[in-house]
C-alpha positions as CSV (number, residue, x, y, z in Angstrom):
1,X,94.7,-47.2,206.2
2,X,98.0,-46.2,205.7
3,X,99.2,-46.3,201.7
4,X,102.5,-47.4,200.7
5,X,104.8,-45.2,198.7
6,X,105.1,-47.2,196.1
7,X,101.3,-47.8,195.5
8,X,100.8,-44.1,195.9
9,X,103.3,-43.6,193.0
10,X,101.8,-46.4,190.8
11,X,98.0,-45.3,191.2
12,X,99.3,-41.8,189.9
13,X,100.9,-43.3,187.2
14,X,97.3,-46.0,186.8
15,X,95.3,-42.3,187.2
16,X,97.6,-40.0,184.6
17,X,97.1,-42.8,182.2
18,X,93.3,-43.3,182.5
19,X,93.0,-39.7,182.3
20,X,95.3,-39.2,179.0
21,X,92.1,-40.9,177.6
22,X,89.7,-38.4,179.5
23,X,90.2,-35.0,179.2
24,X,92.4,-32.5,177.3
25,X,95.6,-31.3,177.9
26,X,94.4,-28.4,179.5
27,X,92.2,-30.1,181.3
28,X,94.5,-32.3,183.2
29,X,96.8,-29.3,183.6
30,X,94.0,-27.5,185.1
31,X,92.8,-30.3,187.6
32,X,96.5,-31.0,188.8
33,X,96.9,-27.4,189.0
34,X,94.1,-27.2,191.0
35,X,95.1,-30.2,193.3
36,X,98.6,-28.4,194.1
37,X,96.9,-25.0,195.0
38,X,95.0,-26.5,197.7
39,X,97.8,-28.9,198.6
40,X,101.4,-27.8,197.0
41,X,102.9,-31.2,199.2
42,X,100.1,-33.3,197.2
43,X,103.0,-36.1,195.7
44,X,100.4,-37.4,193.5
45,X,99.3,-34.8,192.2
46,X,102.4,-33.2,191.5
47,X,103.7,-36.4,189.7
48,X,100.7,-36.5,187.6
49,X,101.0,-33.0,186.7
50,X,104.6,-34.0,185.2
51,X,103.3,-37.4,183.6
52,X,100.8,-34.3,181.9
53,X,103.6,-32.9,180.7
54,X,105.5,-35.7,179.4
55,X,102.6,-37.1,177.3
56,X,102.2,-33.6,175.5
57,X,106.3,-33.5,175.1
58,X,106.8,-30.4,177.8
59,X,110.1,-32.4,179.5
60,X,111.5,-29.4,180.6
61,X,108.1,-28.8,183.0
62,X,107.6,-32.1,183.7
63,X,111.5,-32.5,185.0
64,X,110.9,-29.3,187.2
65,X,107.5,-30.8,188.7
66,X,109.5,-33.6,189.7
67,X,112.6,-31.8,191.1
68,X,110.1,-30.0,193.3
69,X,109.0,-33.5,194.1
70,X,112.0,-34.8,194.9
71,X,112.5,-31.6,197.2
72,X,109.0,-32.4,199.0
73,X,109.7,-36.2,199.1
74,X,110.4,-37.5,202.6
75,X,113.9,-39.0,203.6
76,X,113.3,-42.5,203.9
77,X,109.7,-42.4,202.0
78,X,110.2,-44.9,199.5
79,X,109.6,-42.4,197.0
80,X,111.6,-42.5,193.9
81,X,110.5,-40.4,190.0
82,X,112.9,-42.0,188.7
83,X,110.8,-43.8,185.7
84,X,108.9,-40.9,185.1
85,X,111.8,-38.8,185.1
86,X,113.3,-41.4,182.4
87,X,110.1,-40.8,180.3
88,X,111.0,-37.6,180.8
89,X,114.3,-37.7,178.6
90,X,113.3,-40.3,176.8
């Protein structure tokens, strides 16, 4: 079953949420970091590796995670940072 952008998008934002409450900084950073070795494409991953970064105040990373997103996104995907990247300069 094919996922849809979107939902992709809001169960990594449902995940890096659930996780704040699960593990330490450097434990998400690890596990994400992990994720994007074995899969540097892995969208998810690479936007919940920057919603790491914005909860622990690193905007500068989390803007570069998602510019290398934005770079890996699809034309026509249905993919858009845009919140998190607002959370970002919040």
């Amino acid at each position: 079953m094919m996922k849809s952008p979107l939902s992709l998008v809001a169960l990594s934002w449902a995940l890096g949420a659930l996780a704040a409450g699960h593990g330490t900084h450097e434990e998400l950073l690890d596990a994400y970091s992990q994720k994007l070795r074995q899969d540097p494409g892995d969208l998810v991953a690479r936007h919940g590796l920057a919603t790491t970064y914005i909860e622990h105040g690193d905007w500068r990373l989390a803007l570069a995670e998602l510019r290398i997103a934005d770079r890996l996104s699809k034309p026509g995907s249905g993919l858009d940072f845009g919140l998190t990247r607002a959370r970002a300069l919040l």
